[in-house]
C-alpha positions in Angstrom: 70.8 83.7 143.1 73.4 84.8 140.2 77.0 86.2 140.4 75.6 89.3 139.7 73.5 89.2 142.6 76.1 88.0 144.5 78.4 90.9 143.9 75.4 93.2 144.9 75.1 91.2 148.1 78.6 91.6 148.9 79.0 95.1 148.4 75.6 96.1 150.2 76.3 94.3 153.2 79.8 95.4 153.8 78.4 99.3 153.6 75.8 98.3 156.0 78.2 96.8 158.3 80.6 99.9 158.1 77.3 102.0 158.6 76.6 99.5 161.7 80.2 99.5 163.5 80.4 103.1 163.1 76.9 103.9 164.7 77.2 101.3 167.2 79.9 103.2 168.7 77.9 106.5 168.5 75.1 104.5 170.0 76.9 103.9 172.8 78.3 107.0 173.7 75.0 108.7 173.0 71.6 106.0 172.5 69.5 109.1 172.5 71.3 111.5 169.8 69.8 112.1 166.5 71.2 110.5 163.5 72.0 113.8 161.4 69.9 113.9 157.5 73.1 114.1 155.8 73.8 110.3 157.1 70.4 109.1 157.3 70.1 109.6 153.2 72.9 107.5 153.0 71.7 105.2 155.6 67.9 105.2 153.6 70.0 104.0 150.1 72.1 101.5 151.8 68.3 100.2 153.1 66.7 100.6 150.0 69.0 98.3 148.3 68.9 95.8 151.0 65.4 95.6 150.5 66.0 94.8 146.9 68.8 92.3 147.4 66.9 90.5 150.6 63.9 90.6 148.5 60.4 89.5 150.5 61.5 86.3 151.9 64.5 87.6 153.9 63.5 91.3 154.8 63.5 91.5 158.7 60.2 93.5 159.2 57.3 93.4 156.3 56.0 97.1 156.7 59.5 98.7 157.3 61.4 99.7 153.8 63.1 103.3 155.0 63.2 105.8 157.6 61.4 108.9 157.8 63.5 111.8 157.3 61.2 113.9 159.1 61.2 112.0 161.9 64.7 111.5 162.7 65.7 108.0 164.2 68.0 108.4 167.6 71.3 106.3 167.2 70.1 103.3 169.0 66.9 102.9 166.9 69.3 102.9 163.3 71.3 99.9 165.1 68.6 98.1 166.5 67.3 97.9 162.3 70.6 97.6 161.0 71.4 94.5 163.5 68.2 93.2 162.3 69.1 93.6 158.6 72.9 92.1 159.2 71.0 89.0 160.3 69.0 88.9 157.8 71.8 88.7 155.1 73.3 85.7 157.2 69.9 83.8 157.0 70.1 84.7 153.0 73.5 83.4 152.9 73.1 80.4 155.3 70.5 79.1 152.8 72.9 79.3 149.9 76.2 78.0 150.7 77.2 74.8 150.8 80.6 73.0 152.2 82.6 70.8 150.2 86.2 69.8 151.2 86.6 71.9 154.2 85.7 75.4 152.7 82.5 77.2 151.7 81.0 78.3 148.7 78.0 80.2 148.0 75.7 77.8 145.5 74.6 80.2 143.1 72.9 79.5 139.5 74.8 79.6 136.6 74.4 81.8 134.1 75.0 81.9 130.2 78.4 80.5 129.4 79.5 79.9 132.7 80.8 76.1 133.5 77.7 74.6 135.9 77.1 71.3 137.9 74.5 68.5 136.9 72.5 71.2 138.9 73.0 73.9 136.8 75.1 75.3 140.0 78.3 77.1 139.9 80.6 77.3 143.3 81.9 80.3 144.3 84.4 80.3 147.5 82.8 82.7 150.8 83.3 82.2 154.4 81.6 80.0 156.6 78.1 82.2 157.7 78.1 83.6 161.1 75.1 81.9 162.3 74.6 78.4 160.8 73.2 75.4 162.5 75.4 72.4 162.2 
């Protein structure tokens, strides 16, 4: 992983978690509704690109990329996938962060001109993952 996949990471995930909150609460009041198509082309970039960023190793299903927009997903089904992808992008970051000192950083490659470990590693500062096993 590079910084510039990093910065991909983060901004994909925090639009999937936005998309999540907002449709868990929709999923709650109605499980069964429809997610409209002006939404669900949003929804079908936002997994598109988390497809790309997760890459083959963390994707959550192997033959799921998109939704159909013909066949349009009822609320609960868009949060049941975007839970699954949400823990996906923890397993992705659990495996590349490291704690030194008390704080976390992600352990990313280092690329051209940037100051690296022996490892050719640079630290950049994150939160602890949700989900890691001590």
């Amino acid at each position: 992983m590079k910084k510039s996949d990093l910065d991909r990471f983060e901004k994909v995930v925090g639009q999937l978690q936005s998309v999540y909150d907002e449709l868990s609460v929709l999923s709650k009041k109605s499980p069964n509704d429809a997610v409209n198509k002006f939404k669900l082309t949003f929804l079908n970039t936002l997994l598109a690109d988390s497809n790309d960023v997760l890459g083959k190793k963390y994707r959550p299903f192997e033959d799921f990329t998109v939704f159909d927009i013909e066949q349009v997903p009822q609320n609960s089904d868009v949060v049941f996938i975007l839970a699954q992808y949400l823990q996906c992008y923890e397993k992705l970051r659990a495996d590349n962060v490291v704690q030194q000192h008390g704080s976390w950083y992600w352990n990313i490659d280092a690329e051209k001109g940037e100051q690296a470990n022996e490892h050719g590693k640079i630290l950049v500062r994150t939160t602890r993952p949700l989900r890691l096993r001590e």
